[in-house]
PDB file of N, CA, C and O in Angstrom:
ATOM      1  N   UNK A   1       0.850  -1.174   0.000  1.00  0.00           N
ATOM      2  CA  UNK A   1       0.000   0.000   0.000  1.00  0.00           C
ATOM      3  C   UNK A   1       0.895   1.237   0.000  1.00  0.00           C
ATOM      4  O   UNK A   1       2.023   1.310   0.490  1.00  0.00           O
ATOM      5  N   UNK A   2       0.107   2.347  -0.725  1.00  0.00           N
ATOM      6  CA  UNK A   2       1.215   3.703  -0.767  1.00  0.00           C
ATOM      7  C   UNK A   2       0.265   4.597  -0.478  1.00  0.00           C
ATOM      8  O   UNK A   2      -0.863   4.414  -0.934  1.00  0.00           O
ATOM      9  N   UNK A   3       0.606   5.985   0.516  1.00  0.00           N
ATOM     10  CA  UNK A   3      -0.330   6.728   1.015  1.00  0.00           C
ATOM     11  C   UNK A   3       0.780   7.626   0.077  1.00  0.00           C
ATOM     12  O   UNK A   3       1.688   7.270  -0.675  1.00  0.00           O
ATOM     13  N   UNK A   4       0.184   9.169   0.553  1.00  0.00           N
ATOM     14  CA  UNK A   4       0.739   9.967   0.406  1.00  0.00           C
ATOM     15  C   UNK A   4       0.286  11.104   1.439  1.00  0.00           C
ATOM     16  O   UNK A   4      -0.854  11.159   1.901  1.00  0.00           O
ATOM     17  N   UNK A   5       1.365  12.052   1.762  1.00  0.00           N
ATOM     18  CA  UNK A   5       1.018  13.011   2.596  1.00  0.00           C
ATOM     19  C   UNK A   5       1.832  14.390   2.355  1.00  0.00           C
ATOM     20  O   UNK A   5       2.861  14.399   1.680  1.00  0.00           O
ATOM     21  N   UNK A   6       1.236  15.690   3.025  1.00  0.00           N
ATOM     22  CA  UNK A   6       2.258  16.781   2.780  1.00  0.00           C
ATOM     23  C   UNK A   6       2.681  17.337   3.918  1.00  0.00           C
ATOM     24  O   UNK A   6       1.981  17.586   4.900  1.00  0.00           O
ATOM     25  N   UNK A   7       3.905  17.546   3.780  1.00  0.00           N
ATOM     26  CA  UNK A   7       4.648  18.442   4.958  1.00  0.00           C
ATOM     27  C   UNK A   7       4.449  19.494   5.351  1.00  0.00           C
ATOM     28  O   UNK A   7       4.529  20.166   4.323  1.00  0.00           O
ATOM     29  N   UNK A   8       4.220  20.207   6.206  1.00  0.00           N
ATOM     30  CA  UNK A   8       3.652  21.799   6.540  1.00  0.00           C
ATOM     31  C   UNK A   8       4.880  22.401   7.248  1.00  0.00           C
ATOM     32  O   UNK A   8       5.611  21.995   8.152  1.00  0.00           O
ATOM     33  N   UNK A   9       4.827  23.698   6.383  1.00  0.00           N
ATOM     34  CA  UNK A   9       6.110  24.476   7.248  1.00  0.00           C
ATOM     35  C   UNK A   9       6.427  23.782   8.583  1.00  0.00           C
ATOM     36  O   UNK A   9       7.529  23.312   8.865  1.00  0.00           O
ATOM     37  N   UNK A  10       5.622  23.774   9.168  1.00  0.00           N
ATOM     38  CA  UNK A  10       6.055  23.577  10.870  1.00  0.00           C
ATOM     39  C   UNK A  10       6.107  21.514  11.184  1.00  0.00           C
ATOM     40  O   UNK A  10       5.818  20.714  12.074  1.00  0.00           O
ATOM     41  N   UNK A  11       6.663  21.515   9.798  1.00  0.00           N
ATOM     42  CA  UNK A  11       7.221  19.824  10.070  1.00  0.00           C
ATOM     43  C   UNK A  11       6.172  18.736  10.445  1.00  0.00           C
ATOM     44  O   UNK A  11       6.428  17.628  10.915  1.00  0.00           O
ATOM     45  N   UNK A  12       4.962  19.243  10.160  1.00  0.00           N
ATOM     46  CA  UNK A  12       3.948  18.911  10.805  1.00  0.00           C
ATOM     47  C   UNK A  12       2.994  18.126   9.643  1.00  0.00           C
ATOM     48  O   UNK A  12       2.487  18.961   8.895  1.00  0.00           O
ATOM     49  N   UNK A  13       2.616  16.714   9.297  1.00  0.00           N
ATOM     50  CA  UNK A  13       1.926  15.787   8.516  1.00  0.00           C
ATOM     51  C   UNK A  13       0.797  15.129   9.035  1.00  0.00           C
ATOM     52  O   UNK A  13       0.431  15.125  10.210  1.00  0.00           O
ATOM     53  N   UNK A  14       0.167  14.461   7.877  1.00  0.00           N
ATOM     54  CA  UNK A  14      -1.295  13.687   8.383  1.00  0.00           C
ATOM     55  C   UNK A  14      -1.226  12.433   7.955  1.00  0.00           C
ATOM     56  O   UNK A  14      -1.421  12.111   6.783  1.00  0.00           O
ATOM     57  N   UNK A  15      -0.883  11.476   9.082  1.00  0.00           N
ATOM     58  CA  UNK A  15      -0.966  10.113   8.458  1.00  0.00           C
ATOM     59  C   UNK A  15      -2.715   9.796   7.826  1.00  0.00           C
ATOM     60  O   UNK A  15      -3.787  10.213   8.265  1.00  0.00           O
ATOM     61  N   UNK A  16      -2.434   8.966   6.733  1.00  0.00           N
ATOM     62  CA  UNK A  16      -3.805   9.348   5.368  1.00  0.00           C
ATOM     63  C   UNK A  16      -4.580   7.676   6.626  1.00  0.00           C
ATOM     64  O   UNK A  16      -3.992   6.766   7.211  1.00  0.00           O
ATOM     65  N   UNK A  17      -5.824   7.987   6.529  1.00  0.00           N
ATOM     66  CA  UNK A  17      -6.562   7.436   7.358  1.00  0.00           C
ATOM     67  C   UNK A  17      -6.407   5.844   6.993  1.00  0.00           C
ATOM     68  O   UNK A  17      -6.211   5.042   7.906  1.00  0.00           O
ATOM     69  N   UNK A  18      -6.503   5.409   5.622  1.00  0.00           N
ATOM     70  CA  UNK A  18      -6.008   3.989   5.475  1.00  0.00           C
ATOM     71  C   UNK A  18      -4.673   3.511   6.090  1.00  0.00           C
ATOM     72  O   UNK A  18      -4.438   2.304   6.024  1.00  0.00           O
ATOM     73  N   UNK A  19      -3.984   4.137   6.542  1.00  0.00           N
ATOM     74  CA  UNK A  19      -2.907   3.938   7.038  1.00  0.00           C
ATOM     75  C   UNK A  19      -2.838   3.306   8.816  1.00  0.00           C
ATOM     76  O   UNK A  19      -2.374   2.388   9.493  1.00  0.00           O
ATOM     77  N   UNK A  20      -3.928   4.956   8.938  1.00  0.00           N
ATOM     78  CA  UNK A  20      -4.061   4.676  10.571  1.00  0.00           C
ATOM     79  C   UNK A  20      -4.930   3.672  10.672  1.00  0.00           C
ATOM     80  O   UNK A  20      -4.868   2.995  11.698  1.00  0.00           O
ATOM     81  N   UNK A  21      -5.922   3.340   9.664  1.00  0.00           N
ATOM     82  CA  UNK A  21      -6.790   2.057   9.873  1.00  0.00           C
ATOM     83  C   UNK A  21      -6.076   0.333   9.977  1.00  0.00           C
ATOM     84  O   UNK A  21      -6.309  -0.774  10.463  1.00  0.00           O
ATOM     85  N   UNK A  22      -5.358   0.867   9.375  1.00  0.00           N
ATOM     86  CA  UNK A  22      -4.260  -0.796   8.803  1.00  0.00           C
ATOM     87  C   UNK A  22      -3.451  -0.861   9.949  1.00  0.00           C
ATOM     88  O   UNK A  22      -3.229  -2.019  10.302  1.00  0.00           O
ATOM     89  N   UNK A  23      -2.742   0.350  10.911  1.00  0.00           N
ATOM     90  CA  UNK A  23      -1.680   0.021  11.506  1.00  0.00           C
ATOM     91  C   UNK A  23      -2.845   0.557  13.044  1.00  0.00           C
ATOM     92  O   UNK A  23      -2.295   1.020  14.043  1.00  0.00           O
ATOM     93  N   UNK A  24      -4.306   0.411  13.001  1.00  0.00           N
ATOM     94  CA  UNK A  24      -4.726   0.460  14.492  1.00  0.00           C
ATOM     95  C   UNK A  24      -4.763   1.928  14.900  1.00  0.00           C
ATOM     96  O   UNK A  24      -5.658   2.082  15.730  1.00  0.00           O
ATOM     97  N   UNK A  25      -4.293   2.761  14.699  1.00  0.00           N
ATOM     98  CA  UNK A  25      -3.904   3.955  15.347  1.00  0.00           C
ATOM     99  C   UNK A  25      -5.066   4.878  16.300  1.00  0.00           C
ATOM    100  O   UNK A  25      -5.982   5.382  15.650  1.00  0.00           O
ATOM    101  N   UNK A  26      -5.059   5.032  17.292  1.00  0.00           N
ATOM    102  CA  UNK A  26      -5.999   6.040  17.698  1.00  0.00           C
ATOM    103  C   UNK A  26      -5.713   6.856  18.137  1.00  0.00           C
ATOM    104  O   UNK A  26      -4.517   6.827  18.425  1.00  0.00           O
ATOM    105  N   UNK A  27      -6.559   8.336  18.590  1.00  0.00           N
ATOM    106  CA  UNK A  27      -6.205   9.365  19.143  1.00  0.00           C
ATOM    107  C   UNK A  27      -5.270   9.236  20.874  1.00  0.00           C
ATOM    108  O   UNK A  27      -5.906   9.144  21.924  1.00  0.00           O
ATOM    109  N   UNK A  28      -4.207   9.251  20.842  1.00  0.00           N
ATOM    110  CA  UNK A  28      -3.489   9.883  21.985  1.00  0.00           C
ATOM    111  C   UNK A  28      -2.451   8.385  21.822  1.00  0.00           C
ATOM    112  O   UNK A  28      -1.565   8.205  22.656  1.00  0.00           O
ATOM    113  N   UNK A  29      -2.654   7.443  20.760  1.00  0.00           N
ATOM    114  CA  UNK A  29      -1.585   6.522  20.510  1.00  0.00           C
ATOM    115  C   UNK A  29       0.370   7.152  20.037  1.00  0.00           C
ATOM    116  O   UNK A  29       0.439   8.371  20.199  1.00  0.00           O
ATOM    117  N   UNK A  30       1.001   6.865  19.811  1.00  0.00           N
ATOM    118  CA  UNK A  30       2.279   7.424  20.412  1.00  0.00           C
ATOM    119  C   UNK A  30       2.734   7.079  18.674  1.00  0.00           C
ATOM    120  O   UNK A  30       2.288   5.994  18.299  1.00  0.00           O
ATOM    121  N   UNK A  31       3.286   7.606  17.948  1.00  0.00           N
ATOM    122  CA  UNK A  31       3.898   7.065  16.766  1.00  0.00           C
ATOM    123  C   UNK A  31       4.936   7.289  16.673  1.00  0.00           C
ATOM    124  O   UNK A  31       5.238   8.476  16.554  1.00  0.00           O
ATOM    125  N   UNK A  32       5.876   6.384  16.680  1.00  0.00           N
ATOM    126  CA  UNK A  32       7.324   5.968  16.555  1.00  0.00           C
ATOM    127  C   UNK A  32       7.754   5.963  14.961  1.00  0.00           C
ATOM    128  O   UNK A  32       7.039   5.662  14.006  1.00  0.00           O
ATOM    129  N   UNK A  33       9.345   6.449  14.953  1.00  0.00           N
ATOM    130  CA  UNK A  33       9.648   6.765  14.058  1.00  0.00           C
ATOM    131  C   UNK A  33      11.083   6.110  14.193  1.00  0.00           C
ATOM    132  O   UNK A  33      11.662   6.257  15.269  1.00  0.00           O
ATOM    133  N   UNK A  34      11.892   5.176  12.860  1.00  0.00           N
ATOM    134  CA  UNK A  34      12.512   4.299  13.294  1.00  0.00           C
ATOM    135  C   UNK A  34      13.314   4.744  12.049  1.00  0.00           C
ATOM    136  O   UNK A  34      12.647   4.577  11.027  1.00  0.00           O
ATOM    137  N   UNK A  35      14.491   5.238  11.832  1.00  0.00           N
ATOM    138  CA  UNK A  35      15.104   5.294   9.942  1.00  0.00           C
ATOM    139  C   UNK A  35      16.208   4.167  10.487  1.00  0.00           C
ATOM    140  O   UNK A  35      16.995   4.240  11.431  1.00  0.00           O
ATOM    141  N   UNK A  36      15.997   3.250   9.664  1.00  0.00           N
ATOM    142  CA  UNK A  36      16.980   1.908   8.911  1.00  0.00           C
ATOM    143  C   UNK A  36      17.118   2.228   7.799  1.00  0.00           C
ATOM    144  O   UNK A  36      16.273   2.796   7.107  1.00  0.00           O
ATOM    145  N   UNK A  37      18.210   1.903   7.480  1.00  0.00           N
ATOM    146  CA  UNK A  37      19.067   1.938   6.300  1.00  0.00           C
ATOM    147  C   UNK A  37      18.306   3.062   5.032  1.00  0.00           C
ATOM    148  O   UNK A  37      17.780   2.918   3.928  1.00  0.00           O
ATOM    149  N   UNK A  38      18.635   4.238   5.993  1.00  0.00           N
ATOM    150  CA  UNK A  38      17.769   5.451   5.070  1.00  0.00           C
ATOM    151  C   UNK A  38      16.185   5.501   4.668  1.00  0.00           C
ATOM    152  O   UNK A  38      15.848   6.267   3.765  1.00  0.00           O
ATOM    153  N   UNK A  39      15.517   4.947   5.121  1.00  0.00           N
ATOM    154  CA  UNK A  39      13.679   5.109   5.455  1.00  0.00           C
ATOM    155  C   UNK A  39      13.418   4.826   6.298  1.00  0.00           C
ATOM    156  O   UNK A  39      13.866   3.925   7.008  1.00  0.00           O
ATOM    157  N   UNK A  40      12.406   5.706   6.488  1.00  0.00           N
ATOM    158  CA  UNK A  40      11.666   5.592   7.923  1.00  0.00           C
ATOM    159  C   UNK A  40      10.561   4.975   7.815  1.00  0.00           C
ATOM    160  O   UNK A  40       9.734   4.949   6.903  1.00  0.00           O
ATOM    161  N   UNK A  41      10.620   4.246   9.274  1.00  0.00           N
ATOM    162  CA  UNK A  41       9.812   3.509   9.337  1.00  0.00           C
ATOM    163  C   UNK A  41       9.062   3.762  10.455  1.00  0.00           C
ATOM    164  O   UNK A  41       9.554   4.090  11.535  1.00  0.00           O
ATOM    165  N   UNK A  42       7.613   3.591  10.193  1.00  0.00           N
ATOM    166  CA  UNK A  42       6.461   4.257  11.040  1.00  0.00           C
ATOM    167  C   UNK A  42       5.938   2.931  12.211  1.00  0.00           C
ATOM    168  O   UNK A  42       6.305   1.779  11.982  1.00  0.00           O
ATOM    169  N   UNK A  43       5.034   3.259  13.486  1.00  0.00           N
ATOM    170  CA  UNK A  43       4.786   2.251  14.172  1.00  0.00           C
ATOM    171  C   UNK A  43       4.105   2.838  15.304  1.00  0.00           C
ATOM    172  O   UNK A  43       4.681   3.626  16.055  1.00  0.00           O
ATOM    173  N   UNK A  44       2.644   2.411  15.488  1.00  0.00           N
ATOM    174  CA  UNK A  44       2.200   2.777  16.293  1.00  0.00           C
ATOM    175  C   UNK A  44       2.618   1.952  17.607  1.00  0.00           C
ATOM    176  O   UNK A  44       2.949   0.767  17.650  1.00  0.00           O
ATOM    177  N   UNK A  45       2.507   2.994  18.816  1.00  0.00           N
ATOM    178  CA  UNK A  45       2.751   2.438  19.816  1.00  0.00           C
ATOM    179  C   UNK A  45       1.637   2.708  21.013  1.00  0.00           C
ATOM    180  O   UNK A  45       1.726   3.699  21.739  1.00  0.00           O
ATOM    181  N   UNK A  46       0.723   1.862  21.127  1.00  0.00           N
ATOM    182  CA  UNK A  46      -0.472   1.902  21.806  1.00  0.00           C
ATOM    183  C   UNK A  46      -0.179   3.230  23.416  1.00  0.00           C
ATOM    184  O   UNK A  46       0.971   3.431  23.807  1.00  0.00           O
ATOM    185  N   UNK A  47      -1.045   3.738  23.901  1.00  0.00           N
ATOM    186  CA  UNK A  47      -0.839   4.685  24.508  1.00  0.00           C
ATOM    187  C   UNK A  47      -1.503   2.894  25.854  1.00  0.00           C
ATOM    188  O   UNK A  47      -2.183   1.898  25.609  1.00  0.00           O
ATOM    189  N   UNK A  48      -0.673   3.489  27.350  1.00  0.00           N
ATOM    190  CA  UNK A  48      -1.742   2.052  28.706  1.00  0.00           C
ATOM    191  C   UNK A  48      -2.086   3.196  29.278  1.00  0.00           C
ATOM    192  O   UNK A  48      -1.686   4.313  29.605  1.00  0.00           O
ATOM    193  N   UNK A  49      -3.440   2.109  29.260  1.00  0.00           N
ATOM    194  CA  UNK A  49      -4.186   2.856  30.144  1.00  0.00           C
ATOM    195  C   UNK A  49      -3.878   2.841  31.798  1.00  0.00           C
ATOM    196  O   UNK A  49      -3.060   1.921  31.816  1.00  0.00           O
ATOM    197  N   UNK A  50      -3.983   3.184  32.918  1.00  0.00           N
ATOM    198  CA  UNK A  50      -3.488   3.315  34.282  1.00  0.00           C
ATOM    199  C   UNK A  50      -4.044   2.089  34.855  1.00  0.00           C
ATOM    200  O   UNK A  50      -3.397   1.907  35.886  1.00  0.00           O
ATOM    201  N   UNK A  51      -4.907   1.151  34.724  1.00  0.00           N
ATOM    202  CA  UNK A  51      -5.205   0.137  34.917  1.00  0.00           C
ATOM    203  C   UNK A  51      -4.432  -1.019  34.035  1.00  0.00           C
ATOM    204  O   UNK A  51      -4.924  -2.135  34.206  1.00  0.00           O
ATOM    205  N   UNK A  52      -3.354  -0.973  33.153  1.00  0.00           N
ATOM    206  CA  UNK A  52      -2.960  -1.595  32.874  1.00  0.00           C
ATOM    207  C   UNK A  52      -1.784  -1.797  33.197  1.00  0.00           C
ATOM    208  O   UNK A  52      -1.173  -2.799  32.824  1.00  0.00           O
ATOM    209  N   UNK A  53      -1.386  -1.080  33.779  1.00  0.00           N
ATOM    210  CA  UNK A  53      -0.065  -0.877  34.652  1.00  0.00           C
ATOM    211  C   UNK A  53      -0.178  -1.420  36.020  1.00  0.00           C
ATOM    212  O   UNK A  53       0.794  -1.535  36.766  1.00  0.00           O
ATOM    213  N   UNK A  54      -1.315  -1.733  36.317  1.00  0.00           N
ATOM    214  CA  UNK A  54      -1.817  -2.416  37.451  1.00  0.00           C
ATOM    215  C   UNK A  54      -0.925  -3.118  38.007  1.00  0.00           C
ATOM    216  O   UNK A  54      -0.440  -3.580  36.975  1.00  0.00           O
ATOM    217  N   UNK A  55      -0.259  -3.613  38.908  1.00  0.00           N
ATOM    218  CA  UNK A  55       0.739  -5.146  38.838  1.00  0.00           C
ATOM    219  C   UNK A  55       2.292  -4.712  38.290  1.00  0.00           C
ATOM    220  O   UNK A  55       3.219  -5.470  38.577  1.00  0.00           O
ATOM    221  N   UNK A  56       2.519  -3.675  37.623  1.00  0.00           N
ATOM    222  CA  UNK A  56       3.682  -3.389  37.317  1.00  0.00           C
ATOM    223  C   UNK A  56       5.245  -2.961  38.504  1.00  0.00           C
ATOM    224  O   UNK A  56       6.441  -2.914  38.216  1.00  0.00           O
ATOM    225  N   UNK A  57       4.618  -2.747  39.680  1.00  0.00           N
ATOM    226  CA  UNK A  57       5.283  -2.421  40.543  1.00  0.00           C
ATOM    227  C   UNK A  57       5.289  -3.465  41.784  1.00  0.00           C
ATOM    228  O   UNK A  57       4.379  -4.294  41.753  1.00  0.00           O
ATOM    229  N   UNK A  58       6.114  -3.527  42.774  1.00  0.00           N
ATOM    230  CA  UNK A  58       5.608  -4.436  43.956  1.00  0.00           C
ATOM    231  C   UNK A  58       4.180  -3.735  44.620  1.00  0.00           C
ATOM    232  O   UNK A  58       3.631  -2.636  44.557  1.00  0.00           O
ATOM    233  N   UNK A  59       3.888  -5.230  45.386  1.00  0.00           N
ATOM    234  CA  UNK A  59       2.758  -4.038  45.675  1.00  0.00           C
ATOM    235  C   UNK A  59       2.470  -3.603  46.818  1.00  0.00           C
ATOM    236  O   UNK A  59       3.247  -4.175  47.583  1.00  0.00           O
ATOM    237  N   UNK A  60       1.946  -3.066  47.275  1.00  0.00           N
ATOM    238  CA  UNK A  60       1.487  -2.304  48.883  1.00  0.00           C
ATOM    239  C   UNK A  60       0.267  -2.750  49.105  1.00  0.00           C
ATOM    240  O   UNK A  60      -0.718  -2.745  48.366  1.00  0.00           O
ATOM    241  N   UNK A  61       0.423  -3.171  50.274  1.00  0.00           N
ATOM    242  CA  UNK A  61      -0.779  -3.571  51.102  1.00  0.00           C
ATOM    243  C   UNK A  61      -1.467  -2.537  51.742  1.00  0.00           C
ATOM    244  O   UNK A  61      -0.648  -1.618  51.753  1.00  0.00           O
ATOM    245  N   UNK A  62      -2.620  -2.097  52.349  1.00  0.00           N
ATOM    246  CA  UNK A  62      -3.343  -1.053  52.899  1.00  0.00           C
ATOM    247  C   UNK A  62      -2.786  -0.951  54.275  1.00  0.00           C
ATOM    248  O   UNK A  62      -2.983   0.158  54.771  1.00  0.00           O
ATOM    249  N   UNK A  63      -2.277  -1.620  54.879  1.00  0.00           N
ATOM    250  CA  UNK A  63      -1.416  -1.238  55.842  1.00  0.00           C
ATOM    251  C   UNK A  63       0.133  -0.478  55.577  1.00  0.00           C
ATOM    252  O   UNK A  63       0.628   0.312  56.381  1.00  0.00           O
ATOM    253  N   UNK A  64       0.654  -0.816  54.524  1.00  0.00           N
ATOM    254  CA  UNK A  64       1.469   0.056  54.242  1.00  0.00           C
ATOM    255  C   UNK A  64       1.259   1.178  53.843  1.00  0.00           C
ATOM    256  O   UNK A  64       2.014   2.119  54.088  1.00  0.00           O
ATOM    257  N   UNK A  65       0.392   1.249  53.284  1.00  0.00           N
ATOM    258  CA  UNK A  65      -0.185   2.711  52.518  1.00  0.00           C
ATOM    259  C   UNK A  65      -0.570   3.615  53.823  1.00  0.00           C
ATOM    260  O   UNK A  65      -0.338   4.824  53.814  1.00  0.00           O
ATOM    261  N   UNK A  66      -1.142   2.998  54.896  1.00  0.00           N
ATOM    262  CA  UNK A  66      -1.456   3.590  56.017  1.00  0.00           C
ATOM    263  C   UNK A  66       0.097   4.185  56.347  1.00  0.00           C
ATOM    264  O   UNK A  66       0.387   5.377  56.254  1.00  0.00           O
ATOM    265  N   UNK A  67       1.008   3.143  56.738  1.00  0.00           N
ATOM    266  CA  UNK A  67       2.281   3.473  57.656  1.00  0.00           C
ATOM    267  C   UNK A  67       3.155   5.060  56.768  1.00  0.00           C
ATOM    268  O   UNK A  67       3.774   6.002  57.263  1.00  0.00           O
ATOM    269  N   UNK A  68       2.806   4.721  55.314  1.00  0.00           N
ATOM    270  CA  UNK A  68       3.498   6.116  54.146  1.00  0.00           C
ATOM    271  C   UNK A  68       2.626   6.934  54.654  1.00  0.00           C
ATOM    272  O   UNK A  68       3.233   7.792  55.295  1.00  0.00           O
ATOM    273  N   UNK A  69       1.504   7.093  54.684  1.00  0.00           N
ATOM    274  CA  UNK A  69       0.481   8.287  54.830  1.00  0.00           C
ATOM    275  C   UNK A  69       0.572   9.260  56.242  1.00  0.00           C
ATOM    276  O   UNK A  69       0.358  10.468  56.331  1.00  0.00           O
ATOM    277  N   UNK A  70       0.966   8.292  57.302  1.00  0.00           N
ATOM    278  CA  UNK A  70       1.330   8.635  58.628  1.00  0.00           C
ATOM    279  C   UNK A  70       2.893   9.260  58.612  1.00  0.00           C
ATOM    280  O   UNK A  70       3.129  10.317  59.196  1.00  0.00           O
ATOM    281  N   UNK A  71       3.681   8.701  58.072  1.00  0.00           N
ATOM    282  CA  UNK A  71       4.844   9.605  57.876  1.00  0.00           C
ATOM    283  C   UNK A  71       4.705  10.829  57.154  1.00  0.00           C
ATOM    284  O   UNK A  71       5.161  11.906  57.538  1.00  0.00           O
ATOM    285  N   UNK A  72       3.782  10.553  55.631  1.00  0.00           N
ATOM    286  CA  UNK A  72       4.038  11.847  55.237  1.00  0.00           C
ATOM    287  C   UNK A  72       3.642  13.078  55.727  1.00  0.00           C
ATOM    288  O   UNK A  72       4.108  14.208  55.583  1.00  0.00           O
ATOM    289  N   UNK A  73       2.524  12.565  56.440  1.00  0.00           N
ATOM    290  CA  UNK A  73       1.817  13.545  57.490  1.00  0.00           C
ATOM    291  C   UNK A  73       3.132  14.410  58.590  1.00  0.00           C
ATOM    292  O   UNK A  73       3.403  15.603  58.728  1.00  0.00           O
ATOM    293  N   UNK A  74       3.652  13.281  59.151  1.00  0.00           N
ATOM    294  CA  UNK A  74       4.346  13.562  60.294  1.00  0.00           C
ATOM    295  C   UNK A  74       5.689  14.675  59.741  1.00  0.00           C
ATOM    296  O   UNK A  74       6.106  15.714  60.252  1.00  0.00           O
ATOM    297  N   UNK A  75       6.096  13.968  58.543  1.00  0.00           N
ATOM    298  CA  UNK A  75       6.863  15.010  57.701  1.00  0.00           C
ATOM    299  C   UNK A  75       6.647  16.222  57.521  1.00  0.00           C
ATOM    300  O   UNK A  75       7.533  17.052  57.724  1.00  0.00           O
ATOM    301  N   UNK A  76       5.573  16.513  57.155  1.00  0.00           N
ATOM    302  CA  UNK A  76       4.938  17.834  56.179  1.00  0.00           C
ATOM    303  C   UNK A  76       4.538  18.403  57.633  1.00  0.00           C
ATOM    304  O   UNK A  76       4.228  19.589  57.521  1.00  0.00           O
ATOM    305  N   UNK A  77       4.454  18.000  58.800  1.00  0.00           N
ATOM    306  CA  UNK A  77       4.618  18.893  59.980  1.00  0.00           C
ATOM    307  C   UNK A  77       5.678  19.570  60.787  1.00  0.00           C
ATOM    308  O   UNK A  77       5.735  20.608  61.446  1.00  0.00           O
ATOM    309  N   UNK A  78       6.744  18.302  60.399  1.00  0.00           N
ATOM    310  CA  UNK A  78       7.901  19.162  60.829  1.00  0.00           C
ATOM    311  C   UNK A  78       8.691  20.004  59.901  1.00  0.00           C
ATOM    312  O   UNK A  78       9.533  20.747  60.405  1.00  0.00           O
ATOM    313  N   UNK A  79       8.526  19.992  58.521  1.00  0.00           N
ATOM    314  CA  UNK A  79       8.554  20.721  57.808  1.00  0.00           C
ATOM    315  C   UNK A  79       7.690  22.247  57.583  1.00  0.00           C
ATOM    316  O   UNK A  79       8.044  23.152  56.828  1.00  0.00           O
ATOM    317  N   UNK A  80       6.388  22.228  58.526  1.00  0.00           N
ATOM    318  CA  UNK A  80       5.745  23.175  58.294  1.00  0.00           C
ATOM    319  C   UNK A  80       6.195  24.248  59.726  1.00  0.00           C
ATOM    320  O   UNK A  80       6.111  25.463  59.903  1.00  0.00           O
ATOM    321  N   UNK A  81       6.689  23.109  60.574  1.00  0.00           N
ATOM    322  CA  UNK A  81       6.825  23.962  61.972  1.00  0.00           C
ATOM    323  C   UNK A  81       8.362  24.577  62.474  1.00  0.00           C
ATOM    324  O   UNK A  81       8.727  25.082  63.536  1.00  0.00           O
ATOM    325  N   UNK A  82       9.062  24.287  61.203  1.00  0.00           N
ATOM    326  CA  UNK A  82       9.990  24.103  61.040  1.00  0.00           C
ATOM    327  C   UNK A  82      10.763  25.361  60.506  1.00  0.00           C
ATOM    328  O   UNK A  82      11.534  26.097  61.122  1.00  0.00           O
ATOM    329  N   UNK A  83      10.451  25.401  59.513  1.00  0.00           N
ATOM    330  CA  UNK A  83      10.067  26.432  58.600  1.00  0.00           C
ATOM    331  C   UNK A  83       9.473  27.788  59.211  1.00  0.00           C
ATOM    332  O   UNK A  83       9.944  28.883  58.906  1.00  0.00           O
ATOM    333  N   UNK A  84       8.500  27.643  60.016  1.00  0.00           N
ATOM    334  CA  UNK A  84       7.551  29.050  60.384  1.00  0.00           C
ATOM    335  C   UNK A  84       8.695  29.604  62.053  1.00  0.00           C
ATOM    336  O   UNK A  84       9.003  30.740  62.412  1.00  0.00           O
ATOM    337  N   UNK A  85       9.013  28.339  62.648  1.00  0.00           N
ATOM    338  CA  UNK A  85       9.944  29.277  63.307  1.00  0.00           C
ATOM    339  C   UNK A  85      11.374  29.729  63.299  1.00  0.00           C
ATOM    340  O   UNK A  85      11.975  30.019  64.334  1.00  0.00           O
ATOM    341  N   UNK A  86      11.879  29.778  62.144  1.00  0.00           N
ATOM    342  CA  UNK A  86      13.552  30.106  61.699  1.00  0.00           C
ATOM    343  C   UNK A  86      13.744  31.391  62.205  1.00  0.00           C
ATOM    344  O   UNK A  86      12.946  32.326  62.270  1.00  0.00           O
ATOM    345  N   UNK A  87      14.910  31.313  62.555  1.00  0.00           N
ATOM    346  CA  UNK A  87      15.101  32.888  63.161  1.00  0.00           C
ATOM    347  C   UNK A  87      14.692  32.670  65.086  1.00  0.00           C
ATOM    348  O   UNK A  87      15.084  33.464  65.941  1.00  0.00           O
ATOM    349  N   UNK A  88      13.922  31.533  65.350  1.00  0.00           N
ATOM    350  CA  UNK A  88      13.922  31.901  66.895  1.00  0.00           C
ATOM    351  C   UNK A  88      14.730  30.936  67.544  1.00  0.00           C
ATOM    352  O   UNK A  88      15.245  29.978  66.969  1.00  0.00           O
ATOM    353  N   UNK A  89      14.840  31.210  68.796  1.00  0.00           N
ATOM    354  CA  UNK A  89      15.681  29.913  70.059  1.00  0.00           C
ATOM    355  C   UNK A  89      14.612  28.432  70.156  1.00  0.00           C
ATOM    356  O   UNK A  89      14.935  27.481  70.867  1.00  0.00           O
ATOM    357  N   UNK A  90      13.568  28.440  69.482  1.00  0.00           N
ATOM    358  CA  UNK A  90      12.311  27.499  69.938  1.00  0.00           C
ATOM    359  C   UNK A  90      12.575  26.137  69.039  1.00  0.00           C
ATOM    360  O   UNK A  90      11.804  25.181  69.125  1.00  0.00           O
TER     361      UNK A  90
END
């Protein structure tokens, strides 16, 4: 298949819709651009959704999430009290 497209001053093109139909493409998908041996080569790269990342990290239990939440708290206080009295003996 051969599309064709035009370049706009500002480097800026329209992949021709048979294209994006054949290679999947949707709005906020990522398109990769690859030059081998002098052409480029195009490739969509699916955008994840935040639920698909699910499992990607170790994970935290709700008790841990508790024990982070209690520090950050405890942090952002001595940081706040910290801060407001500079300059005294206290």
């Amino acid at each position: 298949m051969t599309a064709y497209s035009t370049l706009s001053r500002k480097g800026q093109t329209v992949i021709p819709a048979e294209i994006r139909r054949l290679l999947g493409a949707e709005p906020g998908d990522h398109i990769v651009f690859e030059v081998v041996d002098g052409e480029v080569r195009l490739r969509v790269s699916k955008r994840k959704s935040l639920r698909s990342l699910l499992g990607s990290l170790p994970g935290v239990g709700p008790e841990d999430i508790s024990a982070v939440r209690k520090t950050a708290y405890a942090t952002k206080a001595r940081e706040k009290f910290s801060n407001g009295d500079a300059g005294t003996d206290g």
